[in-house]
Biopython code that builds the backbone (N, CA, C, O; Angstrom):
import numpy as np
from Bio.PDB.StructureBuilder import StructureBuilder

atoms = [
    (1, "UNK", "N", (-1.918, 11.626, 15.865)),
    (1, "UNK", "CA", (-1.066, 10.930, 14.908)),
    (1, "UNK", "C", (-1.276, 11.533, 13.525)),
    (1, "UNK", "O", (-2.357, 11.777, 12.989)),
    (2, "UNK", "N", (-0.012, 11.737, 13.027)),
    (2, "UNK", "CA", (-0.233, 12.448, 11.390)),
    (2, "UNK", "C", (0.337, 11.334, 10.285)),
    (2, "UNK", "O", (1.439, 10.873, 10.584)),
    (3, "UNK", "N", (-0.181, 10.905, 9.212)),
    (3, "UNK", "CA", (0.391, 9.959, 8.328)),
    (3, "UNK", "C", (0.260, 10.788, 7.082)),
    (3, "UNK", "O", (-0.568, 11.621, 6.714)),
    (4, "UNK", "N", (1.551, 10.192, 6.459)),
    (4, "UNK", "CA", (1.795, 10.303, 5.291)),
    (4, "UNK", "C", (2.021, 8.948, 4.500)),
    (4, "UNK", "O", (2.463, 7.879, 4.921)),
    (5, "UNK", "N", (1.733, 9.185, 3.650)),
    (5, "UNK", "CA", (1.182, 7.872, 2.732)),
    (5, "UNK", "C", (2.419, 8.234, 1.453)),
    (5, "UNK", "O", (2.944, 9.329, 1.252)),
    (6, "UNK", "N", (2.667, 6.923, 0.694)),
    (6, "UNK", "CA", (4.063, 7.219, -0.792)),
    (6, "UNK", "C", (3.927, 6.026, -1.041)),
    (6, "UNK", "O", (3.321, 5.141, -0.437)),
    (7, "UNK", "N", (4.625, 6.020, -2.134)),
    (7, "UNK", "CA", (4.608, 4.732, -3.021)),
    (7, "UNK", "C", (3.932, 4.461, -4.239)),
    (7, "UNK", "O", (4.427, 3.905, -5.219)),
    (8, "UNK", "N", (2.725, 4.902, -4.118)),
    (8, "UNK", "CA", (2.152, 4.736, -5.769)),
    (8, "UNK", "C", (2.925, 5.003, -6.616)),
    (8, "UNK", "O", (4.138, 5.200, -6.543)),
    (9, "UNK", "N", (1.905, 5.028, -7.877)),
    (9, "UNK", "CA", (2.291, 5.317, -9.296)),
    (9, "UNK", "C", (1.907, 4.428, -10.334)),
    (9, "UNK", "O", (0.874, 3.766, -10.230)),
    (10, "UNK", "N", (2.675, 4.352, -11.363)),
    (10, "UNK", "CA", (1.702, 3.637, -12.395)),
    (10, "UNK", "C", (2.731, 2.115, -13.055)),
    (10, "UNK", "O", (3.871, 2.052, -13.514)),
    (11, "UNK", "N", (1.811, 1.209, -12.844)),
    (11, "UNK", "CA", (2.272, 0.108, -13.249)),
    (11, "UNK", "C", (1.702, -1.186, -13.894)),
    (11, "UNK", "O", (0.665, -1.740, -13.531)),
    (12, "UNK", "N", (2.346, -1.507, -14.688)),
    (12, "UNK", "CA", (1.558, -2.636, -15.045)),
    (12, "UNK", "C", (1.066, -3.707, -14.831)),
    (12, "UNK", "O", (1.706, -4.286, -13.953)),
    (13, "UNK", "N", (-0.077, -4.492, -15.333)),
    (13, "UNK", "CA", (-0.813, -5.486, -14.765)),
    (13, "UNK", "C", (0.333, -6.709, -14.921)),
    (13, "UNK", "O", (1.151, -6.979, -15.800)),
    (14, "UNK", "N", (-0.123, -7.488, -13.247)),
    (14, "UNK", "CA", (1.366, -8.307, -12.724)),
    (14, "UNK", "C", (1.993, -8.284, -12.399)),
    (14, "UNK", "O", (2.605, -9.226, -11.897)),
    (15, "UNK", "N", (2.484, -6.462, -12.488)),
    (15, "UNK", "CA", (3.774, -5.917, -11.358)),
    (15, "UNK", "C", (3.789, -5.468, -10.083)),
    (15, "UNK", "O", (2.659, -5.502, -9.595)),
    (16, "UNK", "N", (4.497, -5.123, -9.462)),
    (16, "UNK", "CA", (4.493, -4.742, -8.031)),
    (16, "UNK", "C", (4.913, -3.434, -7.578)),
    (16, "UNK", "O", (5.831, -2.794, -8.091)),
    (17, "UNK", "N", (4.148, -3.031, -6.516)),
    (17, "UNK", "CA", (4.617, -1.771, -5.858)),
    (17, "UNK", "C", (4.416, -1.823, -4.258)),
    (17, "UNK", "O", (3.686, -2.666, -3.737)),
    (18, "UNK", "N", (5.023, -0.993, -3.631)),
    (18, "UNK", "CA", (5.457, -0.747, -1.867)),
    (18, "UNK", "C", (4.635, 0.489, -1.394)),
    (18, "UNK", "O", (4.887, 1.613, -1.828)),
    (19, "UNK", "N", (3.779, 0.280, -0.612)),
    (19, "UNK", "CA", (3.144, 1.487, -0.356)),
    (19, "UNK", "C", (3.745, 1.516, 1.073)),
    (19, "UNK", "O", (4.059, 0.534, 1.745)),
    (20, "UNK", "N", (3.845, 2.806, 1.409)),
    (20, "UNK", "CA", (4.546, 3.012, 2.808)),
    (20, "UNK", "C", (3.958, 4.112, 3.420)),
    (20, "UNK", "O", (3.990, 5.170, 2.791)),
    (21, "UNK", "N", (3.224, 4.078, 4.933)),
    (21, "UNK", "CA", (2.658, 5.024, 5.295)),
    (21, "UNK", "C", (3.541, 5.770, 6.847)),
    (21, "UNK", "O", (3.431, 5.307, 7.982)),
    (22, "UNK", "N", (4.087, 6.569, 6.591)),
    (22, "UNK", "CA", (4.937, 6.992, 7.922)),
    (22, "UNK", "C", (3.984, 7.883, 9.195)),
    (22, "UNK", "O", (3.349, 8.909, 8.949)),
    (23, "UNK", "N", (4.041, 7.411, 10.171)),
    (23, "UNK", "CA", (3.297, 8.266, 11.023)),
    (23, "UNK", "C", (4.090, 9.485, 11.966)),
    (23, "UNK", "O", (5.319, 9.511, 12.031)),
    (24, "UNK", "N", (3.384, 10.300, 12.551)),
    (24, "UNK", "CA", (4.356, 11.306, 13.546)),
    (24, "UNK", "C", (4.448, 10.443, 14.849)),
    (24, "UNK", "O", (4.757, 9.251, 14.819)),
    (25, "UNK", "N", (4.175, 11.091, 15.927)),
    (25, "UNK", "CA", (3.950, 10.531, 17.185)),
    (25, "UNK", "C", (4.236, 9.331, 18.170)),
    (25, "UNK", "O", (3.647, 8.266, 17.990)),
    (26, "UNK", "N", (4.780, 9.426, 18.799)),
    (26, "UNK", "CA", (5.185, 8.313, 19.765)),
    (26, "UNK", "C", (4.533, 7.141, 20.007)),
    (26, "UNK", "O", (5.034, 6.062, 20.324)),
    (27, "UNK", "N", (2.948, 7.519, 19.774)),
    (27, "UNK", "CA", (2.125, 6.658, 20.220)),
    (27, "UNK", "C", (1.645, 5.595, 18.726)),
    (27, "UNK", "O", (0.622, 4.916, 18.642)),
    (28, "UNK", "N", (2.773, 5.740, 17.642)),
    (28, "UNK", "CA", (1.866, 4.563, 16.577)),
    (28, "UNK", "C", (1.950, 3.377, 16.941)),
    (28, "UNK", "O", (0.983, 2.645, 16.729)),
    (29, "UNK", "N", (3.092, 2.872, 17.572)),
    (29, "UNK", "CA", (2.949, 0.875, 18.504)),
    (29, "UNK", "C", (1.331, 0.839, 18.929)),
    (29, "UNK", "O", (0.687, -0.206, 18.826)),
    (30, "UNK", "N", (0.776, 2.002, 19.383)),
    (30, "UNK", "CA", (-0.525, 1.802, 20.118)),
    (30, "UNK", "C", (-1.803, 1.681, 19.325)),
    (30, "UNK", "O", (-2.951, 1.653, 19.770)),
    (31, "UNK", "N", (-1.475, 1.626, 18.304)),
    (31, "UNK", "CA", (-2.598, 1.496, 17.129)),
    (31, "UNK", "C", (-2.395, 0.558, 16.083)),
    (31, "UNK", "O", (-1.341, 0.082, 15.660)),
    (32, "UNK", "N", (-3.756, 0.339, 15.679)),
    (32, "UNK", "CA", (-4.471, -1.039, 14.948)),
    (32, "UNK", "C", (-4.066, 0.316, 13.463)),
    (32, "UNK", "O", (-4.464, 1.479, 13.390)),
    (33, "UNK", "N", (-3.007, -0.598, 12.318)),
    (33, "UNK", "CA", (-3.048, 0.313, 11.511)),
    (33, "UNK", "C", (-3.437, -0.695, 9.925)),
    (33, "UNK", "O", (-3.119, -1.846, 9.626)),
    (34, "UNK", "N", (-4.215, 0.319, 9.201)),
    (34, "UNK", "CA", (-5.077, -0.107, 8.043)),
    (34, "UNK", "C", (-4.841, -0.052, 6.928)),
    (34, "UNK", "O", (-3.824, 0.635, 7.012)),
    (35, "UNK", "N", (-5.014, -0.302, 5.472)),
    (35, "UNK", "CA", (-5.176, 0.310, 4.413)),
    (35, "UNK", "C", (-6.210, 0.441, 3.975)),
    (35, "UNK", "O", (-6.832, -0.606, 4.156)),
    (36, "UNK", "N", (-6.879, 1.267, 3.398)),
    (36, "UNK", "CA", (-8.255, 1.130, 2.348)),
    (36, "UNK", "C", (-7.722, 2.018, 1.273)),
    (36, "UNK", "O", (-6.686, 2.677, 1.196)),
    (37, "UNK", "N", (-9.054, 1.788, 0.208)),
    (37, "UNK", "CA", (-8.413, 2.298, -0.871)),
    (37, "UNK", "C", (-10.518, 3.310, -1.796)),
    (37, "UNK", "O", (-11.664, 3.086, -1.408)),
    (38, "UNK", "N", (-10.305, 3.749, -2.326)),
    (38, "UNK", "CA", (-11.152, 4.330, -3.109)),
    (38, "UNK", "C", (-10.894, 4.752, -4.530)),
    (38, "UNK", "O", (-9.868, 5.113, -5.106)),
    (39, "UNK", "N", (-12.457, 4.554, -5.015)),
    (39, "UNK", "CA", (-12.043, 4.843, -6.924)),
    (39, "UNK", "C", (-13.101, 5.958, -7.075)),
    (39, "UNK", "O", (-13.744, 6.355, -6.103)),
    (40, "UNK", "N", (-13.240, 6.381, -8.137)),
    (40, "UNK", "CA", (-14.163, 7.954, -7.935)),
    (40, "UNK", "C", (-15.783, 7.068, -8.058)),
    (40, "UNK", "O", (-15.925, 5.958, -8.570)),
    (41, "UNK", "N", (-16.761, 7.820, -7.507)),
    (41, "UNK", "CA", (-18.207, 7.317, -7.436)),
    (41, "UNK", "C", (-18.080, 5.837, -6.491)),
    (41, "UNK", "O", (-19.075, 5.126, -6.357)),
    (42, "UNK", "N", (-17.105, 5.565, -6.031)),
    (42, "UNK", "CA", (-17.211, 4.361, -5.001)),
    (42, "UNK", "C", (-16.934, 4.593, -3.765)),
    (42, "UNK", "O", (-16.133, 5.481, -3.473)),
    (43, "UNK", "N", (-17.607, 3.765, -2.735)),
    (43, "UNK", "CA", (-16.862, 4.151, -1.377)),
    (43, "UNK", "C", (-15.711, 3.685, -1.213)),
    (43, "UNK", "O", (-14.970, 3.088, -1.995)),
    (44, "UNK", "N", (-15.597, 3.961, -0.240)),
    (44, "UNK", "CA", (-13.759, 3.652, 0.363)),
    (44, "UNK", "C", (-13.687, 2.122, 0.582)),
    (44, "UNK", "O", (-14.503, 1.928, 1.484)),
    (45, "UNK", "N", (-13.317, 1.312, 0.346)),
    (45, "UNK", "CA", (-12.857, -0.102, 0.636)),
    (45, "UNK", "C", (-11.662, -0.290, 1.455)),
    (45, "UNK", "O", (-10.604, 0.338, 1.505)),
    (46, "UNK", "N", (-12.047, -1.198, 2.014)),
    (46, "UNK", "CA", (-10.991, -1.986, 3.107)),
    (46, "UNK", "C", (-10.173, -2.889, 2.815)),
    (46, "UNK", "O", (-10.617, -4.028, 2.673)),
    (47, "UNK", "N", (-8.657, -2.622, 2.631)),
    (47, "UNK", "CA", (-8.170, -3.198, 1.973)),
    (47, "UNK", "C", (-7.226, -4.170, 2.957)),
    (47, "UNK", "O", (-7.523, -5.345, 2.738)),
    (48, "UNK", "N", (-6.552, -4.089, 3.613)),
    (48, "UNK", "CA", (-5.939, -5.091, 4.674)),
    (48, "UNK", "C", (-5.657, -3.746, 6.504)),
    (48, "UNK", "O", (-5.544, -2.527, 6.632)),
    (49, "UNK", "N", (-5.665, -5.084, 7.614)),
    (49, "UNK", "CA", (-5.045, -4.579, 8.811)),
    (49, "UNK", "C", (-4.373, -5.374, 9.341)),
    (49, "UNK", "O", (-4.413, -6.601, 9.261)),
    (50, "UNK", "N", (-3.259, -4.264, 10.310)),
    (50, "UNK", "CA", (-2.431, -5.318, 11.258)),
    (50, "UNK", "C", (-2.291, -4.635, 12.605)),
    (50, "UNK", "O", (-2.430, -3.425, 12.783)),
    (51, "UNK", "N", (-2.130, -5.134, 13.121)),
    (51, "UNK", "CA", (-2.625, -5.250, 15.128)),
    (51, "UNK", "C", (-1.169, -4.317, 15.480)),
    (51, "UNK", "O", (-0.237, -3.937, 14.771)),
    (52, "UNK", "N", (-1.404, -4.210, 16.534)),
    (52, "UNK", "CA", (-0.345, -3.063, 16.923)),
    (52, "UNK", "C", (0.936, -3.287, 16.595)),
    (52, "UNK", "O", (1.827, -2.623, 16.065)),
    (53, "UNK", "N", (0.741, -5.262, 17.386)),
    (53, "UNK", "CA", (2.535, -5.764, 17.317)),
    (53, "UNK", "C", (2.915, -6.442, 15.959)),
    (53, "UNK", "O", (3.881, -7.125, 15.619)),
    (54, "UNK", "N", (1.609, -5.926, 15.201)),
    (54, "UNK", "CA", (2.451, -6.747, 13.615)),
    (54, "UNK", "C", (2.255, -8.312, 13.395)),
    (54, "UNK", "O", (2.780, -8.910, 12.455)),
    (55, "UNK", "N", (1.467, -8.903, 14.330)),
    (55, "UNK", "CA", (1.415, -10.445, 14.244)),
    (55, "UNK", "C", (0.232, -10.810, 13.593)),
    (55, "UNK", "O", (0.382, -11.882, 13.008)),
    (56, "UNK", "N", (-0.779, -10.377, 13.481)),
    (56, "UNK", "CA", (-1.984, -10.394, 13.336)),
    (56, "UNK", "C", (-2.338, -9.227, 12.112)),
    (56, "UNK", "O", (-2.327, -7.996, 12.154)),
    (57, "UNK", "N", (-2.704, -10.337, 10.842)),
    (57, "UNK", "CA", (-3.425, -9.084, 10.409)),
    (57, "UNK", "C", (-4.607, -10.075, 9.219)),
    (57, "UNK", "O", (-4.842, -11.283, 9.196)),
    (58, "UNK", "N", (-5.130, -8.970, 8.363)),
    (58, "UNK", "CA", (-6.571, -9.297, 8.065)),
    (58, "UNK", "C", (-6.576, -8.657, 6.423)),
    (58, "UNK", "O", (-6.082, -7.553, 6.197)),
    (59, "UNK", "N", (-6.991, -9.219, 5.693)),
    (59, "UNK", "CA", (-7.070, -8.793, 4.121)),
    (59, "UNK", "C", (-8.584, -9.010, 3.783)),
    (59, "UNK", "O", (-9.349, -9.815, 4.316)),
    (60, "UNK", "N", (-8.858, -8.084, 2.743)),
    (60, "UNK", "CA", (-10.317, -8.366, 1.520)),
    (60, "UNK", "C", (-10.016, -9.178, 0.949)),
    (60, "UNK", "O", (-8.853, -9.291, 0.560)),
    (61, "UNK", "N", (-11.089, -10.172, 0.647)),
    (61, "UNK", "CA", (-10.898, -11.321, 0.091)),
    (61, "UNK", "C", (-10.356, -11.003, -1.993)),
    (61, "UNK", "O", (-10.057, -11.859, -2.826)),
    (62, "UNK", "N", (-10.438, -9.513, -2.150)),
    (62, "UNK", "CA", (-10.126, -9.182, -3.154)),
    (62, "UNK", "C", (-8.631, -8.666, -3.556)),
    (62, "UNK", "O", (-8.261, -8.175, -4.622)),
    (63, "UNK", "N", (-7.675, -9.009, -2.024)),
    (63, "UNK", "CA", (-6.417, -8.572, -2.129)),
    (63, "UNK", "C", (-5.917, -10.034, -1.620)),
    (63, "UNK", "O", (-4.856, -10.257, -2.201)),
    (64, "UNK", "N", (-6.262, -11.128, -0.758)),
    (64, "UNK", "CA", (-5.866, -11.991, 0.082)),
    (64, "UNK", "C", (-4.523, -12.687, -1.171)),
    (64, "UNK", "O", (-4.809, -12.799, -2.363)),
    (65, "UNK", "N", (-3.601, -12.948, -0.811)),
    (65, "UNK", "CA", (-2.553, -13.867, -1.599)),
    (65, "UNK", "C", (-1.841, -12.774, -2.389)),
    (65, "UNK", "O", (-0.675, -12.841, -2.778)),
    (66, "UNK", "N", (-2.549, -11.924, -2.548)),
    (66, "UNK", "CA", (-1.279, -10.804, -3.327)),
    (66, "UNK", "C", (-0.878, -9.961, -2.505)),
    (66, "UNK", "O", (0.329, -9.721, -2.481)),
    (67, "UNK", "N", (-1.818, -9.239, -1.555)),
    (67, "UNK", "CA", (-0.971, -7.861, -1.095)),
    (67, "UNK", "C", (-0.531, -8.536, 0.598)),
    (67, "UNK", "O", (-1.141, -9.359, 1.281)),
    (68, "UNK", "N", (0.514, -7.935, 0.822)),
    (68, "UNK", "CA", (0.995, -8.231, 2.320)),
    (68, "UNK", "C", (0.946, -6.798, 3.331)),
    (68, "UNK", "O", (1.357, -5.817, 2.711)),
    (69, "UNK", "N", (0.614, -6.562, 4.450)),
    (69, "UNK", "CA", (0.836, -5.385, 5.197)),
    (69, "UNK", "C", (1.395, -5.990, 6.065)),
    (69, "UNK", "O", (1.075, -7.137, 6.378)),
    (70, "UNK", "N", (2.615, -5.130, 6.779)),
    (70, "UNK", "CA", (3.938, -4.884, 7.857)),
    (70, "UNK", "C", (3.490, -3.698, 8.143)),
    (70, "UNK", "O", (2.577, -3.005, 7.693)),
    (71, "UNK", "N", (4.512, -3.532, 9.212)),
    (71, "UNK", "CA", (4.794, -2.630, 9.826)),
    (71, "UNK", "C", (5.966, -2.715, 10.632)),
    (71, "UNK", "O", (6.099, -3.851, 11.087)),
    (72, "UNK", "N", (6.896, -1.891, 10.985)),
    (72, "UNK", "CA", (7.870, -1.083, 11.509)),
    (72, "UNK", "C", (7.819, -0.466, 12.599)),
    (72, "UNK", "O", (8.076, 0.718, 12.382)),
    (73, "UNK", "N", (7.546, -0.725, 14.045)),
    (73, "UNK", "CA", (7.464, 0.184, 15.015)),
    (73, "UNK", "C", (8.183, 0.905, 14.911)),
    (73, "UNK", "O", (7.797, 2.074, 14.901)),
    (74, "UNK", "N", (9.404, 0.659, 14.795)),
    (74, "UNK", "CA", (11.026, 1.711, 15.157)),
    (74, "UNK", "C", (10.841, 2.552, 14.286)),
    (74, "UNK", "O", (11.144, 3.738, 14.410)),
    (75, "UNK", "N", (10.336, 2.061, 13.327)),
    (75, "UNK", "CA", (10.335, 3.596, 11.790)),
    (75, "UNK", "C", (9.092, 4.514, 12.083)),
    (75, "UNK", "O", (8.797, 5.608, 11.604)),
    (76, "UNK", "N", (8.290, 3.530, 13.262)),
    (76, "UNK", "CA", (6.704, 4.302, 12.865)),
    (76, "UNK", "C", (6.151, 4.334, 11.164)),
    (76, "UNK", "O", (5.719, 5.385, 10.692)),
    (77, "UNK", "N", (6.226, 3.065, 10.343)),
    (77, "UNK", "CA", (6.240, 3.403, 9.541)),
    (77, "UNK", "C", (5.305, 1.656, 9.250)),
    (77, "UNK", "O", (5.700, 0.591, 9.725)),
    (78, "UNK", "N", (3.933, 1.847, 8.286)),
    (78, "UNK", "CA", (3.579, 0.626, 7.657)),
    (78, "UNK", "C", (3.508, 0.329, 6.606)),
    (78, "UNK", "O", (3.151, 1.281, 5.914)),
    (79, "UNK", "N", (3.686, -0.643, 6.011)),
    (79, "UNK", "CA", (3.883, -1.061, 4.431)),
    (79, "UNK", "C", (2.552, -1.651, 3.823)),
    (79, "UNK", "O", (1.618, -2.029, 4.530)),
    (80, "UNK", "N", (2.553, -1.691, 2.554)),
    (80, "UNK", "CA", (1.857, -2.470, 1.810)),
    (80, "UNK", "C", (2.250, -2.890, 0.565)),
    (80, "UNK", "O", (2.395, -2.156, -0.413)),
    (81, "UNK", "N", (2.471, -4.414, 0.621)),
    (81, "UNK", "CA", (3.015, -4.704, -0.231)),
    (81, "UNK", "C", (1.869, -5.137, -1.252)),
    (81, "UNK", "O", (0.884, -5.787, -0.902)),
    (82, "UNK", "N", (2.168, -4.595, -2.872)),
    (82, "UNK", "CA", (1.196, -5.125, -3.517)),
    (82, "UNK", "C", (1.922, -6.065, -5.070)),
    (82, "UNK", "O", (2.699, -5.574, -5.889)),
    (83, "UNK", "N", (1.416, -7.346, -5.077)),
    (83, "UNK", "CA", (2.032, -7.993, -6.214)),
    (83, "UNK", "C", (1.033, -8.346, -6.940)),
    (83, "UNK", "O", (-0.131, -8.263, -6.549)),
    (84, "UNK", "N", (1.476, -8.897, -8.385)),
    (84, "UNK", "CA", (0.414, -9.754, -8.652)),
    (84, "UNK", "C", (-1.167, -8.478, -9.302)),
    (84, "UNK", "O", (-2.347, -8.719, -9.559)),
    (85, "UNK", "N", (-0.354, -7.214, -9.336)),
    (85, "UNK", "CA", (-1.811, -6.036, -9.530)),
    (85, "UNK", "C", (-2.212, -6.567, -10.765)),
    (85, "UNK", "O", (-1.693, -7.177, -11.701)),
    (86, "UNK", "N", (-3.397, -6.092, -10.424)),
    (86, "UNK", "CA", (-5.002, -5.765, -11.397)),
    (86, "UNK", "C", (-5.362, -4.626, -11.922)),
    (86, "UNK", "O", (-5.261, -3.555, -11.323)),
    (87, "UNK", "N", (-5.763, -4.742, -12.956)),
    (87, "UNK", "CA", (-6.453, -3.364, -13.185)),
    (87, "UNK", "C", (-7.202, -2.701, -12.301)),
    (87, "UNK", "O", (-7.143, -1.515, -11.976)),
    (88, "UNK", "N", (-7.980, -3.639, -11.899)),
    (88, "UNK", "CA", (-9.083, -3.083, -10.606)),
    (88, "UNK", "C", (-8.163, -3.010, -9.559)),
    (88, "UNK", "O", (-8.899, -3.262, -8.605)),
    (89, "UNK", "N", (-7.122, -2.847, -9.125)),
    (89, "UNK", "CA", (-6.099, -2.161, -8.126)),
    (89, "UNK", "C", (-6.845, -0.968, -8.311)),
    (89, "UNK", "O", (-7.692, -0.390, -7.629)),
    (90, "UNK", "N", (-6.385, -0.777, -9.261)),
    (90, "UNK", "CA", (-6.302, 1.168, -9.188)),
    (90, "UNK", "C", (-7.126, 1.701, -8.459)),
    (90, "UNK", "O", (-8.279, 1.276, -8.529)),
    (91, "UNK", "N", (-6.859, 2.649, -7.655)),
    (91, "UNK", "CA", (-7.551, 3.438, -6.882)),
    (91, "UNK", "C", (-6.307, 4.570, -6.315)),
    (91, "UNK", "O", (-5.133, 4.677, -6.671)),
    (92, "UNK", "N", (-7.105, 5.343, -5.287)),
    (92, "UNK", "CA", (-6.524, 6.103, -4.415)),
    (92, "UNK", "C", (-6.206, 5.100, -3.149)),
    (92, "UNK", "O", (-7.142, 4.322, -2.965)),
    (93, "UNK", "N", (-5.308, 4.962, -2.399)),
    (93, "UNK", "CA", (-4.960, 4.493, -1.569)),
    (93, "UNK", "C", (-4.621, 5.226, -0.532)),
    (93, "UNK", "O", (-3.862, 6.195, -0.495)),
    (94, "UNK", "N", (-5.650, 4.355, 0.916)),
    (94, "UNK", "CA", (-5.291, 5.493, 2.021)),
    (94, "UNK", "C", (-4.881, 4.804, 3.189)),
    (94, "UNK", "O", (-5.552, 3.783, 3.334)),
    (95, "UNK", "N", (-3.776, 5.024, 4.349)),
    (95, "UNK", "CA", (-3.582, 4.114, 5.528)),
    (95, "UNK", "C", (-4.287, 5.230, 6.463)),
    (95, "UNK", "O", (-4.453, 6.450, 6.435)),
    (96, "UNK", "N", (-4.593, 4.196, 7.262)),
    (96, "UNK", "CA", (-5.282, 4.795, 8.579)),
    (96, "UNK", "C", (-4.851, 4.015, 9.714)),
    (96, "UNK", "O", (-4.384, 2.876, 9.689)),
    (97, "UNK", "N", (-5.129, 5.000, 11.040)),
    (97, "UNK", "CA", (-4.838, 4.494, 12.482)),
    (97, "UNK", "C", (-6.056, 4.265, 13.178)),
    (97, "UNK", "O", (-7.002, 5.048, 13.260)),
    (98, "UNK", "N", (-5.950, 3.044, 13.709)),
    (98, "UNK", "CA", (-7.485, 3.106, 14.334)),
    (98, "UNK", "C", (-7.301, 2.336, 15.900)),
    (98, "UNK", "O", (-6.175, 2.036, 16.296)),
    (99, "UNK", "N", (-8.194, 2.135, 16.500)),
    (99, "UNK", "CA", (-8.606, 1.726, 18.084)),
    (99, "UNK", "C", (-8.641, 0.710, 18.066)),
    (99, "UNK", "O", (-8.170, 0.269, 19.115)),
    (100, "UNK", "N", (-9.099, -0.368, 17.131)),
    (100, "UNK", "CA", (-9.390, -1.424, 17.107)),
    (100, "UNK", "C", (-10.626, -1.536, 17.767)),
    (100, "UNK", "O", (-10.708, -2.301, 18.728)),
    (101, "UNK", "N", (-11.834, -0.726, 17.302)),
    (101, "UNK", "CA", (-13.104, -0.795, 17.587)),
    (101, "UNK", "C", (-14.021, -0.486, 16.110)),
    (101, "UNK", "O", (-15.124, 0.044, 15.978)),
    (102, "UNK", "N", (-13.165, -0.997, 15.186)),
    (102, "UNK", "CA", (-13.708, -0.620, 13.628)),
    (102, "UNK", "C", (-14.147, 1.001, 13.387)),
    (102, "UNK", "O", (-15.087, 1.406, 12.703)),
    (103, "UNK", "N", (-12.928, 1.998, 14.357)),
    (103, "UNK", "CA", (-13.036, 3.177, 14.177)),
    (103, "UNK", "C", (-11.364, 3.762, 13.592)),
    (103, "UNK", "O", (-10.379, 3.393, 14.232)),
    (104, "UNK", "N", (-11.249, 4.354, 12.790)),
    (104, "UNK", "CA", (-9.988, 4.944, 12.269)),
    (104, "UNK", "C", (-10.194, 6.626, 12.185)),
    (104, "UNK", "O", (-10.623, 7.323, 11.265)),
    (105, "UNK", "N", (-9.799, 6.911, 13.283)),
    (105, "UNK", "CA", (-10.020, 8.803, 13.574)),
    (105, "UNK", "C", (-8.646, 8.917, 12.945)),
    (105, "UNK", "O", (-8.550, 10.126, 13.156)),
    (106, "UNK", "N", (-7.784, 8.691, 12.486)),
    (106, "UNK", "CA", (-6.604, 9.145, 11.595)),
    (106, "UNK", "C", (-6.185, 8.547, 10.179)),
    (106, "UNK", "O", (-5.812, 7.400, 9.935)),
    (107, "UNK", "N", (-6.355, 9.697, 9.250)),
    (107, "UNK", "CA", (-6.065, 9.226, 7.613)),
    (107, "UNK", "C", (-4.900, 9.839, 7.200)),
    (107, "UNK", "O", (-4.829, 11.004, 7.594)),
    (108, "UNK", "N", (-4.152, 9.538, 6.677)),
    (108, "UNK", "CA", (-3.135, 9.987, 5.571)),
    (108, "UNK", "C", (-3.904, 10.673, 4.800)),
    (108, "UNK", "O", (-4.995, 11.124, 5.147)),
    (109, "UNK", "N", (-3.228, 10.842, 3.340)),
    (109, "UNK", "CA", (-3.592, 12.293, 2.173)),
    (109, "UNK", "C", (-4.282, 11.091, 0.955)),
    (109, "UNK", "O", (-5.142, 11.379, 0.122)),
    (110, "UNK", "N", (-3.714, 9.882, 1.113)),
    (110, "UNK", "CA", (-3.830, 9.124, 0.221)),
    (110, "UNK", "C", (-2.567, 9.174, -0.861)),
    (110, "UNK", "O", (-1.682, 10.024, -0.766)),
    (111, "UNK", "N", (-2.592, 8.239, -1.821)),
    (111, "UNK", "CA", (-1.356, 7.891, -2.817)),
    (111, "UNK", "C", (-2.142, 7.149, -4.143)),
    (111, "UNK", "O", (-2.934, 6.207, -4.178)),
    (112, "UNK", "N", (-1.744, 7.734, -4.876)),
    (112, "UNK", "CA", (-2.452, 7.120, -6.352)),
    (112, "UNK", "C", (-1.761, 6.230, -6.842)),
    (112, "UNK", "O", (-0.633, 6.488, -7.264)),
    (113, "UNK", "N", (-2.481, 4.520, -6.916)),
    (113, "UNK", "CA", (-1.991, 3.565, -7.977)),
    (113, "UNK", "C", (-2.399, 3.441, -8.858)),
    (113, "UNK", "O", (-3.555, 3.054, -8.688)),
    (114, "UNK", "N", (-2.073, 3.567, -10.266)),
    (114, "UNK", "CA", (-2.691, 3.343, -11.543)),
    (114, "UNK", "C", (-2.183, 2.086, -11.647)),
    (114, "UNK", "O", (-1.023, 1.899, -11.280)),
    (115, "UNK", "N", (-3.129, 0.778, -12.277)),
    (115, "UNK", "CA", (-2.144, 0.001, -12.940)),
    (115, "UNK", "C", (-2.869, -0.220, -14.614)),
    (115, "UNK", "O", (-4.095, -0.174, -14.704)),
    (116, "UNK", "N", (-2.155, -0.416, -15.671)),
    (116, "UNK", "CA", (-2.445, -0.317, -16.756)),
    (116, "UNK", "C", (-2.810, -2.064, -17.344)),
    (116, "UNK", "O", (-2.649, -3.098, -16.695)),
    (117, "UNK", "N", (-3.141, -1.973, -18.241)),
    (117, "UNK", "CA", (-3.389, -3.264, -19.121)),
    (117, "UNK", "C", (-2.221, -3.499, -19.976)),
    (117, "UNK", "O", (-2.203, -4.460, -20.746)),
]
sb = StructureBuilder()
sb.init_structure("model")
sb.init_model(0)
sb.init_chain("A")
sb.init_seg("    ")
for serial, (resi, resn, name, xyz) in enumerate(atoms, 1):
    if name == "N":
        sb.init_residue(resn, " ", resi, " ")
    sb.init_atom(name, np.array(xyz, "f"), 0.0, 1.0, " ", f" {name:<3s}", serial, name[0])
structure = sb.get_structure()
């Protein structure tokens, strides 16, 4: 599976942006797909998941009520919706595909959100 990640950019604190991660392969219905995110000198954080069929999913208690993740089988394609940003948003943002064994062997390139004061 290959992902590409879009949507960032720079916005201000309170506003909203769509992160969208498109995958290749036939097989994305078959995967547990993620977001995390990273800032420089920090590790990667876990930012929300959702289960193959989209019914089920799971947030950091530091995104819970603002950001939403979907997904799109037919597009092969997952979202992240983010409202309500923080300064401490900002990061690099990355989706991943994983097993649903708290393993993600597939990353996107990542997508940069700035959000400003």
């Amino acid at each position: 599976v290959q992902l590409q990640a879009s949507g960032g950019g720079l916005v201000q604190a309170g506003g909203s942006l769509r992160l969208s991660c498109a995958a290749s392969g036939r097989t994305f219905s078959s995967y547990l797909m993620a977001w995390f995110r990273q800032t420089p000198g920090k590790e990667r954080e876990f930012v929300a998941d959702i289960n193959w069929r989209g019914l089920s999913a799971f947030y950091a208690d530091s995104v819970k009520g603002r950001f939403t993740i979907s997904r799109d089988n037919a597009k092969n394609t997952v979202y992240l919706q983010m409202n309500s940003l923080k300064v401490e948003d900002t990061a690099v943002y990355y989706c991943a595909a994983g097993l649903g064994d708290s393993t993600y062997p597939y990353w996107g390139q990542g997508t940069l959100v700035t959000v400003s004061s």
